[in-house]
C-alpha positions in Angstrom: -26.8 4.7 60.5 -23.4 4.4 60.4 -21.5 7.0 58.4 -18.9 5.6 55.4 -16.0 6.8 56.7 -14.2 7.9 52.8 -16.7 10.2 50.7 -15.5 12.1 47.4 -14.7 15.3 48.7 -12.4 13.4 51.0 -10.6 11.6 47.8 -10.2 15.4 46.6 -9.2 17.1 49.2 -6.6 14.5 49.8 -5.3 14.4 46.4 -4.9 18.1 46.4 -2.9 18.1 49.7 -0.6 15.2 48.5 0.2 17.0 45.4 0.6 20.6 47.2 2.5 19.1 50.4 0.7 21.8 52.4 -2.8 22.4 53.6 -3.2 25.8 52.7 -1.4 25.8 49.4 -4.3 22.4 48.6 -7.0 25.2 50.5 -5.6 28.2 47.7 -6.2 25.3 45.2 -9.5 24.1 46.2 -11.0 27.4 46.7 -11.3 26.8 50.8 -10.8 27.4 53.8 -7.5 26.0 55.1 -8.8 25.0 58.8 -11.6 23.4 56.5 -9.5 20.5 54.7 -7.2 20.1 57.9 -10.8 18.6 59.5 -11.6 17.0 56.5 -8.4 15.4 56.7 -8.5 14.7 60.6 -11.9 13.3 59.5 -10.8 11.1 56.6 -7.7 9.7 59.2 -10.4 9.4 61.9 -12.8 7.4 59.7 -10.0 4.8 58.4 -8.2 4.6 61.2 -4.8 5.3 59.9 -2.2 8.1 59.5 -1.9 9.5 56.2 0.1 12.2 56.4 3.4 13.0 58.4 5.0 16.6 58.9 8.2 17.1 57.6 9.6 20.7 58.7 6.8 23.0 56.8 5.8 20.3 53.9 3.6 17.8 54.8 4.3 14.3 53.1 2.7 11.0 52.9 3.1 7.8 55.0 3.3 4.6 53.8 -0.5 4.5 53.9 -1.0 7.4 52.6 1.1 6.5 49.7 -1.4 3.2 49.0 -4.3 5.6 49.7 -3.1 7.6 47.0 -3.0 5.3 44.6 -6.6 4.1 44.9 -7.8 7.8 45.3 -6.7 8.7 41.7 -8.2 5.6 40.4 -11.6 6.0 41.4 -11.7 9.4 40.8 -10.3 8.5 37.2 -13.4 5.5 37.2 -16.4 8.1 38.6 -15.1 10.8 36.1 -15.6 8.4 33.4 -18.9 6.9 34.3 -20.5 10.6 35.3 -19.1 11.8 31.8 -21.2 8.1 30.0 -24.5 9.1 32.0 -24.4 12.9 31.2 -23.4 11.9 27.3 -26.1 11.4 24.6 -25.8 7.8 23.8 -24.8 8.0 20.6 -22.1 10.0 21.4 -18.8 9.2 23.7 -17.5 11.5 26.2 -14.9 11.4 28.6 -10.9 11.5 29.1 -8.6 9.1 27.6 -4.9 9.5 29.4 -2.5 7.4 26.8 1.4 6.6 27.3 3.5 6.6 24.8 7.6 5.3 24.4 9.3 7.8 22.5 10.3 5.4 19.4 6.2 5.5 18.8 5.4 9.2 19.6 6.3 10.9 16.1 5.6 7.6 14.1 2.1 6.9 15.7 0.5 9.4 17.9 -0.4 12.4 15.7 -2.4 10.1 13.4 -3.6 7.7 15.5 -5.1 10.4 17.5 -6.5 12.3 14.4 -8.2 9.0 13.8 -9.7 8.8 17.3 -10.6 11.9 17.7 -12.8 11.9 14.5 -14.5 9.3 15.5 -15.6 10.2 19.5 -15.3 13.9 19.4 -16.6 14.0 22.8 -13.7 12.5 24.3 -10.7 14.7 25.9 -7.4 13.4 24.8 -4.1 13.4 27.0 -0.7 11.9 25.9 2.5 11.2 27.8 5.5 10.2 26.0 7.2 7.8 28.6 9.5 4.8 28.9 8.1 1.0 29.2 8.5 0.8 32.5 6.9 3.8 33.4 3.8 3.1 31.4 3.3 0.2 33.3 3.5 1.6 36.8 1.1 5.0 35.6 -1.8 2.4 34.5 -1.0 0.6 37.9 -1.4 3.4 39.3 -4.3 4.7 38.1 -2.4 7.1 35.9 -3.2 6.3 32.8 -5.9 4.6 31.0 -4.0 3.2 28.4 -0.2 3.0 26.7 1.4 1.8 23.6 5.0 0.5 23.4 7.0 -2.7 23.7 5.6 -5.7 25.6 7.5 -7.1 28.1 4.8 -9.1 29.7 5.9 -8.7 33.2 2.8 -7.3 35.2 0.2 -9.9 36.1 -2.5 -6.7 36.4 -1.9 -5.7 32.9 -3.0 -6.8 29.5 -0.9 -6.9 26.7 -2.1 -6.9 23.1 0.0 -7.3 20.5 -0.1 -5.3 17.5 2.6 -5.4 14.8 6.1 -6.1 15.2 9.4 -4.4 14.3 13.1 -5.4 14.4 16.6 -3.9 15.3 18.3 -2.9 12.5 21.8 -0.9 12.8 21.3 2.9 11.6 23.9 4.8 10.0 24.7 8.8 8.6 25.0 9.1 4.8 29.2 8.5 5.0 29.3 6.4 7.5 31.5 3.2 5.7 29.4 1.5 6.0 26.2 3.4 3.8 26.7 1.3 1.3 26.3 -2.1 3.1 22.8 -4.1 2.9 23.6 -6.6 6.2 25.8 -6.7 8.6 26.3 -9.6 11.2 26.1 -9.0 14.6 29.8 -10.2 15.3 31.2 -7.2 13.3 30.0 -4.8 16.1 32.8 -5.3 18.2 34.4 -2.2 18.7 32.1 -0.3 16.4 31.3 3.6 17.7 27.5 3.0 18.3 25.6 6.1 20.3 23.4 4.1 23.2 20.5 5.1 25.2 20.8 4.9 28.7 20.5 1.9 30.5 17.2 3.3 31.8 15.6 2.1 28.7 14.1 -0.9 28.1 15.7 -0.8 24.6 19.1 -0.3 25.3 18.8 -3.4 28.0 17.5 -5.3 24.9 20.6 -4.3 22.7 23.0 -4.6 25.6 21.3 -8.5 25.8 21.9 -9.2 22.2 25.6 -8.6 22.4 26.3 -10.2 25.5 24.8 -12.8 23.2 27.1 -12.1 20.1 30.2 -11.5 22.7 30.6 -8.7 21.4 30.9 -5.1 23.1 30.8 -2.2 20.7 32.2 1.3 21.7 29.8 3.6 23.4 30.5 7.4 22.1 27.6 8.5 24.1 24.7 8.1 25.7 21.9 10.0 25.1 18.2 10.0 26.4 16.4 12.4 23.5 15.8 9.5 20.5 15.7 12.4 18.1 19.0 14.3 19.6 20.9 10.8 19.4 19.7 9.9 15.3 20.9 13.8 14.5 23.7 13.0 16.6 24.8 10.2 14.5 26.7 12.3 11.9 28.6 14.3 13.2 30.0 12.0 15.8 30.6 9.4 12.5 28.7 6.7 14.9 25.7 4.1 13.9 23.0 3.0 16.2 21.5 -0.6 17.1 17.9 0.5 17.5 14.5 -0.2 16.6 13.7 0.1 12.3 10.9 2.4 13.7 13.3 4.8 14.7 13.8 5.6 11.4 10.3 7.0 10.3 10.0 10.6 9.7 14.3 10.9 9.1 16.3 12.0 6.1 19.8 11.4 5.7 20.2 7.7 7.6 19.8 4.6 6.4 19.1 1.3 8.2 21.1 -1.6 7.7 19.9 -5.2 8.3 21.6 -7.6 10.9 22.3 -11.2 11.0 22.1 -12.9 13.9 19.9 -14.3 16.6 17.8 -11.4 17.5 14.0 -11.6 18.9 11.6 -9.4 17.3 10.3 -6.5 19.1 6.3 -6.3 19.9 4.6 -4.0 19.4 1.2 -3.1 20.9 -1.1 -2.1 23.9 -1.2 -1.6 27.2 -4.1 -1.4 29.8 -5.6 -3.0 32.9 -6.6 -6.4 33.5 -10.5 -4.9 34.2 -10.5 -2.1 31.8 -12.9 -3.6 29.4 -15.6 -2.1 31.1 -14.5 1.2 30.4 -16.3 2.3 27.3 -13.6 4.7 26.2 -10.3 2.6 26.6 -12.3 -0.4 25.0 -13.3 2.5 22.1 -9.5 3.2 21.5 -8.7 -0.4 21.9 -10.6 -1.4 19.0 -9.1 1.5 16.8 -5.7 0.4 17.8 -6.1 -3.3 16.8 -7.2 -1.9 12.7 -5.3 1.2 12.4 -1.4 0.8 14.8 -0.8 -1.9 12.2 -1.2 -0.2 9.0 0.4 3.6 10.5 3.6 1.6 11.1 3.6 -0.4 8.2 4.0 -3.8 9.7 2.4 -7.0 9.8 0.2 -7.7 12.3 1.8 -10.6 14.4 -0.3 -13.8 13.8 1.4 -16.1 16.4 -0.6 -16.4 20.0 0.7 -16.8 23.5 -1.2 -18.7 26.4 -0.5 -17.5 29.0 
């Protein structure tokens, strides 16, 4: 009988030397020997015929297999975690881990009671959030990473599903004094030269806003960037700036008011995250369902009603 060349303790023992970048730090770790997982390693190499691993002075780093091997590792370890925790569960009870991303606009707005509301319901089920940008949502559930994420759809990953949820808009957020407080609308073209605090181009946001000038040709003047979305709103008055961002930016604030624009401007959606094949995970299809009732009525929004085919 031929032996399978990967087995579980191989998928750990890996894991725990890629994250270490040494074999005896991932032994101290493991609670092993170290000349113990360097032959589990030479074994796992052996039995798939590949190099994973490549010495770099004293740290040990991954190849470019090693790097793919990586990536499936977590994932079925994430999968088996899950479906040990199902079988070892009283039926009418779910357990298991749900690892959720979210973008910083949602965190504050949506997380703690979203969460409250999950947690109620499947008490068995061990909760971990990351507050992270679009993009990086989408490579962690790639990945294997996460289970599931909620921010704004961009629809670019043919291995993801996107569910819409509610919509929001940009509106233009100012400090009580700004001169324009007293304004109901403003049209995009009057942005020209306006002192607007950005985000960084590393968010998908900001490449939105950015977009929607270019549109307006307009360029408004950037007083700062800043990364922190709560730093940047308390930010606003004393640098006597506004900022183009999204209307849910403003839940949880006092002292800032949001302005409505006129313009062309697309809408921004809302809504879920999660792999193409997830459905048969009981948990993420748990908090799926959740998500479709409750996202909507947290935020206040409509639910979108227009479909795509895609």
């Amino acid at each position: 009988m031929i032996q399978d060349p990967v087995e579980i303790r191989h998928l750990r023992y890996f894991l725990a030397v890629a994250a270490a970048g040494s074999f005896s730090r991932a032994a101290d770790r493991l609670g092993i020997s170290q000349p113990s997982v360097s032959q589990q390693m030479r074994d796992l190499e052996a039995g798939l015929r590949v190099s994973l691993f490549q010495r770099r002075g004293k740290r040990i780093l991954l190849t470019s297999a090693g790097l793919i091997f990586q990536k499936h590792a977590r994932a079925i370890l994430r999968q088996l975690e899950n479906f040990l925790d199902e079988l070892s569960s009283d039926s009418a009870l779910l357990r298991g881990a749900l690892h959720l991303g979210v973008v910083p606009f949602l965190d504050m707005a949506l997380v703690p009671q979203l969460l409250g509301l999950f947690a109620a319901a499947h008490p068995g089920v061990d909760l971990t959030v990351a507050e992270i940008s679009s993009d990086d949502i989408e490579t962690a559930l790639e990945e294997g990473r996460l289970d599931a994420g909620l921010g704004f759809l961009k629809h670019h990953s043919p291995n993801l599903r996107y569910e819409l949820l509610c919509s929001d808009e940009f509106v233009l957020i100012v400090p009580a004094g700004h001169p324009w407080w007293n304004r109901r609308m403003v049209h995009f073209s009057e942005l020209h030269q306006q002192r607007l605090l950005q985000l960084p181009q590393s968010f998908v946001v900001r490449r939105m806003t950015d977009g929607i000038c270019r549109n307006h040709q307009v360029r408004p003047r950037t007083v700062a960037e800043i990364s922190a979305i709560e730093t940047l709103l308390r930010s606003l008055a004393p640098l006597k700036a506004a900022a183009l961002l999204p209307k849910v930016a403003l839940r949880g604030t006092t002292g800032l008011k949001a302005i409505q624009l006129r313009g062309k401007s697309r809408p921004l959606e809302i809504g879920l995250l999660r792999l193409q094949d997830s459905s048969s995970n009981s948990t993420v299809a748990a908090f799926t369902e959740l998500a479709k009732v409750a996202v909507p009525k947290i935020l206040g929004e409509r639910l979108a009603r227009r479909r795509r085919s895609r």
